[in-house]
N, C-alpha and C positions, 0 to 999 in steps of 0.2 A: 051333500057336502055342506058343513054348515060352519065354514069358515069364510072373515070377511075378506070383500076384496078391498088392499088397501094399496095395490100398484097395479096396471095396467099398460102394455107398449104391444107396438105395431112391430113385426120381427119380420122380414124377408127373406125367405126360404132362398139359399143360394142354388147354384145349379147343381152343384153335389150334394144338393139334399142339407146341410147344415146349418144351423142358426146361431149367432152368438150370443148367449144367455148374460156378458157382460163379464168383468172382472172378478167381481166382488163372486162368481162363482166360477172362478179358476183354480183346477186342479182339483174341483171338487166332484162327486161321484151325485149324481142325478137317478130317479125312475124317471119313466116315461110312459104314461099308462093311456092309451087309447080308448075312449067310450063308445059309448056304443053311437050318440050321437054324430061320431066323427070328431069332438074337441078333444084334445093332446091335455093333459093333467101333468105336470112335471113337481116332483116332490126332491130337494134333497135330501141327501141322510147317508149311512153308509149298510152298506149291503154286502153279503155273506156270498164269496166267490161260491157255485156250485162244489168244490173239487174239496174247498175246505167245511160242506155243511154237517158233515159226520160229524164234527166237533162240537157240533150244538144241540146235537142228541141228546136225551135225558140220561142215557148209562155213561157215555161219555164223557157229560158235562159233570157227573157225578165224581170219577174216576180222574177228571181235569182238576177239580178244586182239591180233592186229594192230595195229588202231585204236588199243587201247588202249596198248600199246606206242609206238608213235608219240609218241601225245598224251605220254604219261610222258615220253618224252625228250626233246621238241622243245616249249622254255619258250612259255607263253602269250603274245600280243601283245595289247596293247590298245590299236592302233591304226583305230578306228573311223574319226576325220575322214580322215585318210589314205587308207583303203580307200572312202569316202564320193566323196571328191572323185576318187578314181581312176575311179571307177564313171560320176559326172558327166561327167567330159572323154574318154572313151572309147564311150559310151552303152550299157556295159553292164552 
């Protein structure tokens, strides 16, 4: 690891196990990476739910800028009753 240390504190494991990392990271998304020496490594950042990592697949991601490309160029409609009643008189 070849980053400096430019803070250090004493933290007390409570009896349920949790420690309070302070304000300044509240509500914020942590790793927690244990070594092999036994020292706990804590990095913030934000990190990719399992459920949604399909999204960040190379065909996907491909297939996502796409989309969104699209959408960027081609203005919104808000033609609701119109697509409503088209739906009504066709049955679908």
């Amino acid at each position: 690891m070849s980053a400096n240390l430019s803070f250090q504190s004493i933290k007390q494991v409570g009896l349920n196990g949790q420690i309070s990392l302070g304000k300044e990271y509240a509500g914020k998304q942590v790793q927690i990476s244990r070594m092999s020496d036994g020292s706990l490594l804590i990095q913030p950042g934000q990190f990719i739910p399992d459920n949604e990592r399909w999204l960040y697949t190379k065909d996907n991601l491909k297939g996502l800028d796409e989309a969104i490309a699209w959408a960027e160029s081609h203005p919104r409609r808000d033609n609701f009753d119109e697509i409503a009643e088209r739906i009504e008189k066709n049955g679908k």
